[in-house]
N, C-alpha and C positions, 0 to 999 in steps of 0.2 A: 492394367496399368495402375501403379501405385496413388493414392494420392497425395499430393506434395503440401504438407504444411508449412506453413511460418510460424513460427512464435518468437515475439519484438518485447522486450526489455532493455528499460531502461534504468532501473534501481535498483536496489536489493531488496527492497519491499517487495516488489513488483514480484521478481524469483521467487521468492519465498512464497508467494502465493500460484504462481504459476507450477512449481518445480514436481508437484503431483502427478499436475497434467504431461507435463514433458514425460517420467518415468513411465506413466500407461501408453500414451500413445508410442512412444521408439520401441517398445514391446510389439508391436501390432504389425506383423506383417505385409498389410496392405497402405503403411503410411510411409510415405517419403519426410522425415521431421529433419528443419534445419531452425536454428535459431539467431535469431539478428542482438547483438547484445550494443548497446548505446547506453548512450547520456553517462549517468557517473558512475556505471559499471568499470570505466576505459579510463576513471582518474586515478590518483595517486593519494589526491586532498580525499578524495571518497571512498580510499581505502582501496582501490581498483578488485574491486568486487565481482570481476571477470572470472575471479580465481577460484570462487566458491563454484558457478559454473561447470568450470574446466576439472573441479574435484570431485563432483557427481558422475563424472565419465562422459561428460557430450561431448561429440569432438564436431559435429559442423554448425561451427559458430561462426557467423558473420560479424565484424568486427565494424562499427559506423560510429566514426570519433566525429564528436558535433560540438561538445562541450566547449562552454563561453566562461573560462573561471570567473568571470563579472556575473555579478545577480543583480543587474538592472534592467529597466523597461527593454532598452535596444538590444541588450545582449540574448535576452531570453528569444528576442525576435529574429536573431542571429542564430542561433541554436536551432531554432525548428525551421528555417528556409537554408540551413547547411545540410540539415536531415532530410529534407525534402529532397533535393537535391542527390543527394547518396544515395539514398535508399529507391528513389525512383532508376535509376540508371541499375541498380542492381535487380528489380523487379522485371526491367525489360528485359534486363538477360535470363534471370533463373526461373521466372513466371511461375510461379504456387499456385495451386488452386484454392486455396484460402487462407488470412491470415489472423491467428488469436493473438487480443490483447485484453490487460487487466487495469483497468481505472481511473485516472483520472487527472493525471503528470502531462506537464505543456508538450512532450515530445511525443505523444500517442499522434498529436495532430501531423507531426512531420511523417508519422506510419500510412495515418487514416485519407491524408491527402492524395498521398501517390499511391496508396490501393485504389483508391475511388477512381483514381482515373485512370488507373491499367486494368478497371474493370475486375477489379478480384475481391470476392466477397469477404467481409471483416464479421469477425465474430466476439464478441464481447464481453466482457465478467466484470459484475458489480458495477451494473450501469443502474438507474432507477432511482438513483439516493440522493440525498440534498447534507450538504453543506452551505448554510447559508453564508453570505458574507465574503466569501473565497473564491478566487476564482476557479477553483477546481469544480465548482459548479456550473458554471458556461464550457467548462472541455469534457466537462462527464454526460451535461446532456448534448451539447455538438457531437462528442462520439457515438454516442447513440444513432444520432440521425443519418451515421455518415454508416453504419454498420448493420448487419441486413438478420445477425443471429444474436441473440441475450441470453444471458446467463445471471438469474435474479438473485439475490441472495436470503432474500426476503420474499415474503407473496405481498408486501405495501409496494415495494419497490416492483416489482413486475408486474401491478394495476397501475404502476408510474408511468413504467413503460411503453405498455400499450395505451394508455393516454394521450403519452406524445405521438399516437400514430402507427404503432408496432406490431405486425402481426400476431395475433396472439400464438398461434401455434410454432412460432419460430422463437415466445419469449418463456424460456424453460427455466422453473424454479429449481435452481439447483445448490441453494446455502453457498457459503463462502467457502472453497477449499483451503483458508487459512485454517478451517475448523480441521480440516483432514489431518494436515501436517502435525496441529494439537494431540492427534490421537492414535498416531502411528510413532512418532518419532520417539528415540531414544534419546532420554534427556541428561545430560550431564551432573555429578552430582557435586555439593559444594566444592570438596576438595578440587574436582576433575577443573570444575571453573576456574577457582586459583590458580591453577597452573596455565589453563589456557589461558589467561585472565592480565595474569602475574599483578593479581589483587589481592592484599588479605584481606578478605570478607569475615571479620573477625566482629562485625557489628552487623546487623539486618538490616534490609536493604530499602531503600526509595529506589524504581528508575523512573527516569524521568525524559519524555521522549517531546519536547517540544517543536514547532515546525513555524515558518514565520506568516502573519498575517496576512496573505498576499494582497492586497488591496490597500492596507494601511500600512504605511513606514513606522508612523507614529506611534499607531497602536500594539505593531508585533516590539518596537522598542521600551513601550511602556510595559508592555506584558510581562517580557523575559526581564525586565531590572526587576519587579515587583516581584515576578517567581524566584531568582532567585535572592534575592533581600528575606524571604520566606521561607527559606531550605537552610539557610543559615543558622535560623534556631533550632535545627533539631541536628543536632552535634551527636547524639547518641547512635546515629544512623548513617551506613555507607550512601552515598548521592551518587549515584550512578547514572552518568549522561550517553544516551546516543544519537550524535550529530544530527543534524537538519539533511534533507536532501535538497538537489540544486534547485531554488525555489528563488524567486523574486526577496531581497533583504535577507535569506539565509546567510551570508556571510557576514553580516552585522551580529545574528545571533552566535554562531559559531564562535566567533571574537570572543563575546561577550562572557559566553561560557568556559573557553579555554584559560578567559583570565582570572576568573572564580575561582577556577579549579586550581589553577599555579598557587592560590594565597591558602587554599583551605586542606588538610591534612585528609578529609572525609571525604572531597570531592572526586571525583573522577569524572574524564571522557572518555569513549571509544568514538573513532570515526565510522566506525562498521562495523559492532560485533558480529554479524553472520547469524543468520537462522539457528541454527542451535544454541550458540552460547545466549543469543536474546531469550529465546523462548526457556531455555532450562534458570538463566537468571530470574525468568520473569515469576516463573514456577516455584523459587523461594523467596519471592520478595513481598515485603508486606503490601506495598501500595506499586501501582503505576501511577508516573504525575505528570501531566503534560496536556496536550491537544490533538494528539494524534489519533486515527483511528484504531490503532492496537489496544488500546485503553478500554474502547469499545464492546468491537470482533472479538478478540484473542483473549485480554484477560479473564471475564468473566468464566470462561471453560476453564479457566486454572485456579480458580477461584480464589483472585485477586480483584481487590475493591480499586477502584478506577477513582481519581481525583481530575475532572475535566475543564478546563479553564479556558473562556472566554468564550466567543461566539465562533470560532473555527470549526467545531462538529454541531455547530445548530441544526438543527433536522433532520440528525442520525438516527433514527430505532436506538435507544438503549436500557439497557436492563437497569434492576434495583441496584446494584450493586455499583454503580456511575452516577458519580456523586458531582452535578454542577454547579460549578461556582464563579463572580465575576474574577476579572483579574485585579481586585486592589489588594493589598496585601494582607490586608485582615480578612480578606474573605478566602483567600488561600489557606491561612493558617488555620482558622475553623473549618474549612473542609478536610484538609487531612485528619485533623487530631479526631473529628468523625467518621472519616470512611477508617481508622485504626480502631475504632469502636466497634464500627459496622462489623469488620472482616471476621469477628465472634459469629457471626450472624447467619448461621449456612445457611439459611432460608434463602436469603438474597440472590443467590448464585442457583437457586433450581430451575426458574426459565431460562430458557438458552434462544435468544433471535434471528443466528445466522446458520441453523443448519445444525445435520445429525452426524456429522465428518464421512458422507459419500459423495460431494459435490467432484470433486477430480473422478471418482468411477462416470456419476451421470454425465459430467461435461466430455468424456474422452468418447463413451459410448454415442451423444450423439451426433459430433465429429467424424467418426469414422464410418455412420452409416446413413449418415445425411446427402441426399445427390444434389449438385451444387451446379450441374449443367443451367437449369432455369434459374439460377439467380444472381447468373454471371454481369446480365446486364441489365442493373435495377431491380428496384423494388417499389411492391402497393405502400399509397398509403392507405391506414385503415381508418375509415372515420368513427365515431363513437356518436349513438343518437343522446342528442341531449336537449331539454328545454332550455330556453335564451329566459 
């Protein structure tokens, strides 16, 4: 009998870190793969990112429309108890033997809920990490505890792990397989970008991937006027924006951006570039600028100097090459015109923290030979001896 996986997506990020794993496992003869795609996969404002999916060749795609165009406290709470809701009526019918998800977005819990309680074991990537300050830290380590397999990207983050109580031999260090997709894919080249683009990239580039504070209204409002009052002065350079995802005050920033970008001739948005045109843009661009985790992961392999602002990736691992800075605007402006110093620098970019790009081989291998009959219901916790 085949085994029946799930894999729950909700973003485009998410995919793009997953879409490895999808490729090895629908290869494997003894897997039954179907895919649940939600949240802002299913909009229009999000670029309905369904599509990128459905162009890689997967065709059973379970489609769970949950999305609340409102990005406040009640809507996002609205969101993941309409997820719940869907997505448990469809587990009692199609019952998986296990379901993979990737990180750290308020709809994992509408997945994590209704597996935990139909009893089917959740397996995890890029649990272990801190962001302080954000709430993606209360949903990164709640999935943890709600999920019985890990998948570390780091060997700090996988002693995190097993800290919070996590079998060690079920928490397998397996680097990010955003590294993977770095080192396999075919990158587009500037011209191919223009076109897909319908940008003249006739100046170098800044991208800039901001995300909103979720805890502070205040603070993600003060950030993004300050960031871009700072991207202003440097006129010599394309400003290449990619939207927020559905996040608590993302729609505030969005705003904010798209109205920057109407006055300035240099500006630009995409709502969704896509996995490739992101990653082959990121590949000529001087700098990443923002607070996102690709800043991090992703740039440093392409060795692109990272400009990080504010407290959104506090407690990440990051290399030389991530440059952090507060958000007042002179402190933006000296960090870039530094990390454009730095990027001379190859030295910076020779450790690499997330992996040797085999994480989607190690995560698919042991997936498929993992037996999952005893951990259907429950799991130990593992205590750790320590002096008080």
């Amino acid at each position: 009998m085949k085994k029946k996986i799930l894999i729950f997506t909700a973003s485009r990020s998410e995919y793009g870190i997953l879409r490895s794993i999808i490729f090895n496992l629908s290869k494997n003869k003894n897997i039954k793969l179907d895919i649940m795609a939600s949240g802002s996969h299913l909009s229009s404002y999000f670029g309905n990112t369904i599509s990128e999916i459905k162009k890689d060749g997967f065709k059973n795609i379970k489609k769970i429309k949950t999305l609340n165009k409102k990005t406040g406290n009640d809507s996002i709470c609205e969101t993941i108890s309409t997820g719940i809701k869907k997505i448990s009526q469809y587990l009692e019918k199609k019952k998986p033997n296990l379901i993979l998800i990737v990180g750290d977005r308020h709809e994992l819990f509408s997945i994590c809920i209704s597996g935990l309680f139909h009893n089917i074991p959740i397996a995890h990537i890029h649990g272990g990490e801190n962001t302080n300050y954000v709430v993606d830290d209360y949903i990164r380590h709640s999935v943890t505890k709600m999920s019985t397999f890990h998948f570390a990207s780091n060997k700090t983050y996988r002693k995190r792990i097993i800290q919070m109580g996590e079998i060690p031999k079920n928490v397998i260090l397996s680097g990010s397989p955003s590294v993977d997709l770095i080192k396999k894919i075919n990158f587009l080249n500037k011209k191919e970008l223009e076109l897909s683009l319908n940008v003249n990239l006739n100046k170098k580039i800044f991208i800039v991937t901001y995300q909103p504070v979720t805890l502070s209204k205040k603070k993600s409002i003060y950030e993004i006027n300050n960031l871009l009052k700072s991207l202003s002065n440097f006129t010599n350079y394309n400003i290449i924006f990619t939207l927020p995802n559905h996040d608590k005050f993302s729609n505030l920033i969005t705003n904010k951006i798209k109205s920057y970008c109407k006055k300035r001739s240099n500006f630009f948005y995409f709502n969704s570039l896509g996995h490739l045109n992101y990653l082959s843009l990121l590949k000529i661009s001087e700098l990443v600028i923002g607070n996102s985790s690709s800043g991090i992961i992703e740039a440093p392999y392409l060795n692109v100097p990272t400009v990080n602002i504010g407290k959104r990736q506090q407690g990440r691992l990051m290399g030389r090459s991530v440059l952090s800075c507060n958000s007042s605007k002179l402190s933006i402006i000296s960090a870039i015109k530094k990390a454009l110093i730095l990027k001379k620098n190859r030295r910076i970019f020779s450790k690499k923290l997330y992996g040797d790009g085999n994480a989607s081989k190690k995560i698919s291998n042991f997936l498929v030979k993992v037996k999952l009959k005893k951990f259907k219901f429950g799991k130990k916790f593992n205590d750790i001896k320590f002096k008080l």
